[in-house]
C-alpha positions as CSV (number, residue, x, y, z in Angstrom):
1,X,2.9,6.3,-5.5
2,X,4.3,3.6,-3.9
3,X,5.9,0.0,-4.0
4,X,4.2,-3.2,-2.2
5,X,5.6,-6.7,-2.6
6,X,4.3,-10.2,-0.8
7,X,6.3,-13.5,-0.4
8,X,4.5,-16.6,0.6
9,X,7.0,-19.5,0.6
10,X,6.3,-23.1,-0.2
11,X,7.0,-26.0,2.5
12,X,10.2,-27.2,2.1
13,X,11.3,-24.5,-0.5
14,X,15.0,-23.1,-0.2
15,X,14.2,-19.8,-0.6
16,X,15.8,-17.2,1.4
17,X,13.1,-15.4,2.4
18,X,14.8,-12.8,4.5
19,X,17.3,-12.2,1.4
20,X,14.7,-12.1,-1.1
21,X,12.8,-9.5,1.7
22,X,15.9,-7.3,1.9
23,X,16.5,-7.2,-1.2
24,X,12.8,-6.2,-2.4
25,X,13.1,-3.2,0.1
26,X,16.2,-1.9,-2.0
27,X,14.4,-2.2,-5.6
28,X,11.7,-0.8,-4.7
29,X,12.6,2.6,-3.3
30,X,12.5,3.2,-6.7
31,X,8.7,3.8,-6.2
32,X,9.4,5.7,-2.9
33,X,12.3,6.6,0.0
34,X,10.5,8.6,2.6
35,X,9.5,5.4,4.6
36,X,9.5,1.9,4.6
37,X,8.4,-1.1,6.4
38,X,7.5,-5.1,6.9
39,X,5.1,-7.7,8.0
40,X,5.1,-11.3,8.6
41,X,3.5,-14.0,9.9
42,X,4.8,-17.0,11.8
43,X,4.7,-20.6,12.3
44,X,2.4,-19.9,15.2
45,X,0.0,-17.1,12.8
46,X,1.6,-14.7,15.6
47,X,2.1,-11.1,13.2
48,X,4.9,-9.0,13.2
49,X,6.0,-5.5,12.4
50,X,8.8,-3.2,11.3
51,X,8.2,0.2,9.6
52,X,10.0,3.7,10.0
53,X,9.9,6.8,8.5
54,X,13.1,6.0,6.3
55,X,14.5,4.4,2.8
56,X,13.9,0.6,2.3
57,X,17.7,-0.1,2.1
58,X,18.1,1.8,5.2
59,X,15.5,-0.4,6.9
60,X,16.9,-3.7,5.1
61,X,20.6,-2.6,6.7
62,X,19.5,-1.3,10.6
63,X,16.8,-4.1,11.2
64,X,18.0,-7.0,9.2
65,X,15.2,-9.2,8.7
66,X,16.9,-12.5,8.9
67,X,17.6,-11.4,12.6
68,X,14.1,-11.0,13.5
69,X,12.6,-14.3,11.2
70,X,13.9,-16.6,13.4
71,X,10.7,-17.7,14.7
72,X,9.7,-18.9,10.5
73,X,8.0,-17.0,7.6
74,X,4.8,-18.3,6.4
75,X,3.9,-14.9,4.7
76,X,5.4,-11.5,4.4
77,X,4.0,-7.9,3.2
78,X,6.7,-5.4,1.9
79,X,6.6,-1.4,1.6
80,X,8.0,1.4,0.3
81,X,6.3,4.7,0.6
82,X,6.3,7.6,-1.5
83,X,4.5,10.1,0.7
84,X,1.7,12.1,-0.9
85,X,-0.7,12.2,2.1
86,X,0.0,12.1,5.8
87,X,3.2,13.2,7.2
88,X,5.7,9.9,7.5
89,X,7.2,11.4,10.9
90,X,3.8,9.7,12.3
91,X,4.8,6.2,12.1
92,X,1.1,5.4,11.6
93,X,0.9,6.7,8.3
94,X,3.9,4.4,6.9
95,X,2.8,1.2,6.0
96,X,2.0,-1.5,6.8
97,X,-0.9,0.0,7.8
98,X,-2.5,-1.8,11.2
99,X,-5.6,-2.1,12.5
100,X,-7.2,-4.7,14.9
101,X,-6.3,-7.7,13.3
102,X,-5.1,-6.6,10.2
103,X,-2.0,-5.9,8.5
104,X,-2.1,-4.2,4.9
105,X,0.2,-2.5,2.0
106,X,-1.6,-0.5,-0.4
107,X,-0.4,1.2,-3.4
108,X,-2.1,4.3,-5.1
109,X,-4.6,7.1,-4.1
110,X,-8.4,6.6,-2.6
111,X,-9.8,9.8,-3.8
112,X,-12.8,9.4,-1.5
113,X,-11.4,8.6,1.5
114,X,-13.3,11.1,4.1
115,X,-16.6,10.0,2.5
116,X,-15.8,6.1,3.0
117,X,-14.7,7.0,6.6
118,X,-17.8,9.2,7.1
119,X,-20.2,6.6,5.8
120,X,-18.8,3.5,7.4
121,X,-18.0,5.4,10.7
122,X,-14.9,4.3,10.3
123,X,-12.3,5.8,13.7
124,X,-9.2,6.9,11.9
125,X,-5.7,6.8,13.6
126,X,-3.8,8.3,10.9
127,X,-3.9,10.6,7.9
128,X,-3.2,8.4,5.6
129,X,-6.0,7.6,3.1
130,X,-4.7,3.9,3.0
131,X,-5.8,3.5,6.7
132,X,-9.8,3.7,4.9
133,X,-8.9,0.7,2.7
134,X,-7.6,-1.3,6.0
135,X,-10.4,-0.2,8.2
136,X,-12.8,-1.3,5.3
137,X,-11.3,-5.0,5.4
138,X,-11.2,-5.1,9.2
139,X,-14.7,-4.0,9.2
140,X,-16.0,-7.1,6.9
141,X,-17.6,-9.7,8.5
142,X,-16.4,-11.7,5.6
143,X,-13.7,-11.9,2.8
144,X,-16.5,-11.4,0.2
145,X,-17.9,-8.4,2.4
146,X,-14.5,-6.9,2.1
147,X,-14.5,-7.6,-2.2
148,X,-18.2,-5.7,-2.1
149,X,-16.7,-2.7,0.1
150,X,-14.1,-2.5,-2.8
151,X,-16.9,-1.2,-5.2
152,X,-17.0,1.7,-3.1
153,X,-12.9,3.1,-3.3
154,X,-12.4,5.8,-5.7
155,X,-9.0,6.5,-6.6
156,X,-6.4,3.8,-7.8
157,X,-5.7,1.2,-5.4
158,X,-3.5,-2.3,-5.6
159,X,-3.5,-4.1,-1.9
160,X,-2.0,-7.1,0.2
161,X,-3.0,-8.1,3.6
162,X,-2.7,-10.4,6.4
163,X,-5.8,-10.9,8.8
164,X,-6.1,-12.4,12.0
165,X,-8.6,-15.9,12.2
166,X,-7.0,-16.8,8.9
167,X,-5.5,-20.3,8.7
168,X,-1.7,-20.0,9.0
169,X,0.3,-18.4,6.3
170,X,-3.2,-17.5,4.3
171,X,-2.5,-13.9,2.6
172,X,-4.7,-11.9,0.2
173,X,-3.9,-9.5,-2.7
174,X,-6.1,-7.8,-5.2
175,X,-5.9,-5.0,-7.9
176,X,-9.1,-2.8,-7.3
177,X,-7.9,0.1,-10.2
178,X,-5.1,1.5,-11.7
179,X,-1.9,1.0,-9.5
180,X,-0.5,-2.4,-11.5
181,X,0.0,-5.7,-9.2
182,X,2.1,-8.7,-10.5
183,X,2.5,-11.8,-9.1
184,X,4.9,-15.4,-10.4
185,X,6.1,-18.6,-8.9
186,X,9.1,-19.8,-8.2
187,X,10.6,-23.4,-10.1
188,X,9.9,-24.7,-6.1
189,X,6.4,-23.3,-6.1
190,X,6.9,-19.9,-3.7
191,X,4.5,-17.5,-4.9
192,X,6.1,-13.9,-4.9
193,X,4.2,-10.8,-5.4
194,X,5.0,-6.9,-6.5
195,X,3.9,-3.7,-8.2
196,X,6.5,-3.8,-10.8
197,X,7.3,-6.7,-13.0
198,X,11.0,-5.2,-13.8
199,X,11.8,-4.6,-10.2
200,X,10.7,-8.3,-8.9
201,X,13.0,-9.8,-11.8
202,X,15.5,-7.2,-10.8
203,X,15.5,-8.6,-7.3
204,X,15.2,-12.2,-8.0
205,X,18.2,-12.0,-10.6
206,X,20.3,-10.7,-8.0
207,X,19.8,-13.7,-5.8
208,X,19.5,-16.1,-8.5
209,X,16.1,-17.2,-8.2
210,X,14.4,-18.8,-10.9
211,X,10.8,-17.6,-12.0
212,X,8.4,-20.0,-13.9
213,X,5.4,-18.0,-14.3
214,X,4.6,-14.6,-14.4
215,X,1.2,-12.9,-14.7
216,X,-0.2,-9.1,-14.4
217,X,-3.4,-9.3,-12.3
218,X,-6.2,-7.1,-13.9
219,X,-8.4,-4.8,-12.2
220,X,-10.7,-6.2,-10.2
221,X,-9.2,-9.9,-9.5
222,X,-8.5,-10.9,-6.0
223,X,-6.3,-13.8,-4.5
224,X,-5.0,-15.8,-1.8
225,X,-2.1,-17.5,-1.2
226,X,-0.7,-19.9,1.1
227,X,2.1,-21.6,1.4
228,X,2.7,-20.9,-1.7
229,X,-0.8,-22.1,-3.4
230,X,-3.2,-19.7,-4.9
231,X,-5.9,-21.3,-3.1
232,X,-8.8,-18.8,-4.1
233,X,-9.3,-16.6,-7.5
234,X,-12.0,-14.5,-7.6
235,X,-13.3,-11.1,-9.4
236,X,-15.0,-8.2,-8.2
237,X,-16.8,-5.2,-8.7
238,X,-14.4,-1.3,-9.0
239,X,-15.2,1.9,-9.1
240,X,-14.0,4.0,-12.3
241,X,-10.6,4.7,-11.4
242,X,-10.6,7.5,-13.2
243,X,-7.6,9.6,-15.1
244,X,-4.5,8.1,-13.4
245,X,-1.3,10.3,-13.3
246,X,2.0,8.6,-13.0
247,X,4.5,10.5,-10.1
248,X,7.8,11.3,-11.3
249,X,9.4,9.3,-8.4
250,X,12.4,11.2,-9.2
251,X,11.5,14.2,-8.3
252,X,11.5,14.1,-4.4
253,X,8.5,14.6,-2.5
254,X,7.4,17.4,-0.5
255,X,8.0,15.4,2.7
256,X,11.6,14.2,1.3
257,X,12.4,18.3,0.8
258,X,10.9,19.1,4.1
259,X,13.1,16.8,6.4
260,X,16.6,18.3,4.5
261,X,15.7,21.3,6.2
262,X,13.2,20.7,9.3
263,X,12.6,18.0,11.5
264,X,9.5,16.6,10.8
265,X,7.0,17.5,13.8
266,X,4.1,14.9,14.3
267,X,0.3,16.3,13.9
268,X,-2.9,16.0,14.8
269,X,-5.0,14.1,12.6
270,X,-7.1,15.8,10.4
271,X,-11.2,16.2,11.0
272,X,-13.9,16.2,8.3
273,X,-14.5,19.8,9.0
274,X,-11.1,21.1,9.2
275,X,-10.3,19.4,6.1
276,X,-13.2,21.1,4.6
277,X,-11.8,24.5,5.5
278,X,-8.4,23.5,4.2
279,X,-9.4,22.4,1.1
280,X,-12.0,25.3,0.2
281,X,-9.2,27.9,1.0
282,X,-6.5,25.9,-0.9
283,X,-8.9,25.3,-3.8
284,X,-9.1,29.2,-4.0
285,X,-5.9,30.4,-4.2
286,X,-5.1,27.9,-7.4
287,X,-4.4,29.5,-10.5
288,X,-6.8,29.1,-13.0
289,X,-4.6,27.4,-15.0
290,X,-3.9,24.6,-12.3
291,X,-7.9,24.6,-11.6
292,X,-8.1,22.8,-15.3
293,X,-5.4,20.8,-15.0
294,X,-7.2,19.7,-11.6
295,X,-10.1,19.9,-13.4
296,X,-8.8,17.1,-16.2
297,X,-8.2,14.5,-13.9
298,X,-10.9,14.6,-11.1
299,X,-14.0,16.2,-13.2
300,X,-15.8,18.9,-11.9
301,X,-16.0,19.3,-8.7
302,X,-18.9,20.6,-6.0
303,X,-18.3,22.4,-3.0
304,X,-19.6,19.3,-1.4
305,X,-16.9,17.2,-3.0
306,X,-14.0,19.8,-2.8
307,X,-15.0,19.2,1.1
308,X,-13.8,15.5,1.1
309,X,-9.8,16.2,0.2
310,X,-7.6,16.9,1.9
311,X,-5.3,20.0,0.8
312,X,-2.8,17.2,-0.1
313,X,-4.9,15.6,-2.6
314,X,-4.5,18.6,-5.2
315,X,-1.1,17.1,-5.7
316,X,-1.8,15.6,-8.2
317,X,1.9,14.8,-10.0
């Protein structure tokens, strides 16, 4: 649904890192165009942002980040958004997704989003059911609290994030289900990160970097990185991810055909009742014919369930 990418140089390495930034924003709005963003950490931990509701080479030509890295990289979260849920004209559904002390990329669908807000009481900003995922690692007391939370997300789900009272230049990365996460080494030891294998080669041929490794993280394996090092492998415990259907990334999205014609007009966030009402009605008005193909992927569902999507979650191409 979308793409993410991470860069954690290694002291001393010659990587470009705003280069190898810019051109990750280009390859990967392959895997969306309807927003895009950035965030780094400095030499002093101090975080920084840059996301709009436009195309990653867009981004990578009006804010250039190798004018706004000049206080050093020590880690960097890359995003390119294919928007399914939560309309990108609210700059706080385009990632990375913030919250107090945390910065985050996600890639793929939490199915149960309203519940995991519900139960965790979590405040939510945004429509965007990635905002659950960051609220659930800003809520842990620790990273291990955050791994047991994970058990709980239903839906497909690869993350990165950066967190503040982490040692400098520490960021994390796990594959909870579904939504594939990559990650390699550079021949100087930078450890670079991505949801596609093809499109981080694709990126790193163009700038003639040399890769040494390269290994597809499975579901439910969590790391951290710094400086380079993977200083911390662990597993953890998933949900069923359930039937996982690809989007055709070549067939605009809804929010892409919307902005030829309109502009986009910022809303109100949903509530747990209004999506309720939404839903119920929506639900109603399918065909029956698109009630099994619904059907197929999420199972049966209650009127109890039905009450936790929103009507953007019957999307389900």
């Amino acid at each position: 649904m979308c793409g993410i990418a991470f860069i954690s140089p290694a002291p001393g390495s010659a990587l470009d890192v705003a280069s190898l930034g810019r051109e990750l924003l280009k390859v990967l709005e392959a895997r969306g165009a309807d927003a895009a963003g950035y965030a780094w950490r400095d030499d002093q931990g101090q975080a920084w942002i840059v996301k709009a509701p436009q195309s990653g080479s867009k981004l990578a030509r009006t804010t250039p980040p190798a004018d706004m890295m000049d206080t050093g990289v020590r880690a960097l979260l890359i995003h390119t958004r294919y928007a399914t849920l939560g309309d990108p004209g609210r700059n706080e559904n385009n990632h990375p997704i913030v919250r107090p002390g945390v910065q985050m990329v996600h890639n793929g669908h939490v199915r149960n989003h309203w519940k995991l807000a519900q139960a965790n009481k979590i405040s939510r900003d945004a429509e965007v059911d990635s905002e659950v995922l960051a609220a659930i690692i800003e809520l842990a007391r620790t990273d291990d609290d955050a791994l047991r939370a994970f058990a709980t997300v239903e839906g497909t789900a690869a993350v990165a994030w950066l967190k503040d009272g982490d040692p400098i230049g520490l960021l994390h990365a796990a594959r909870l289900n579904g939504s594939p996460l990559v990650i390699a080494q550079t021949k100087d030891g930078d450890t670079i990160g991505c949801s596609t294998e093809y499109l981080m080669r694709k990126a790193c041929d163009h700038l003639g970097i040399a890769l040494d490794w390269v290994e597809h993280l499975k579901e439910g394996e969590y790391i951290t990185v710094r400086d380079g090092v993977i200083e911390r492998f662990e597993t953890f415990k998933t949900a069923p991810s359930g039937a996982y259907v690809k989007p055709d990334y070549k067939r605009p999205s809804r929010w892409s055909a919307q902005a030829k014609v309109q502009t986009v007009k910022p809303r109100k966030p949903l509530t747990l009742e209004g999506a309720a009402r939404v839903n119920i009605q929506t639900y109603l008005e399918l065909t029956d014919q698109r009630k099994q193909e619904l059907e197929e992927v999420f199972g049966t569902l209650t009127p109890e369930e039905l009450a936790l999507f929103d009507a953007d979650d019957w999307d389900t191409t």
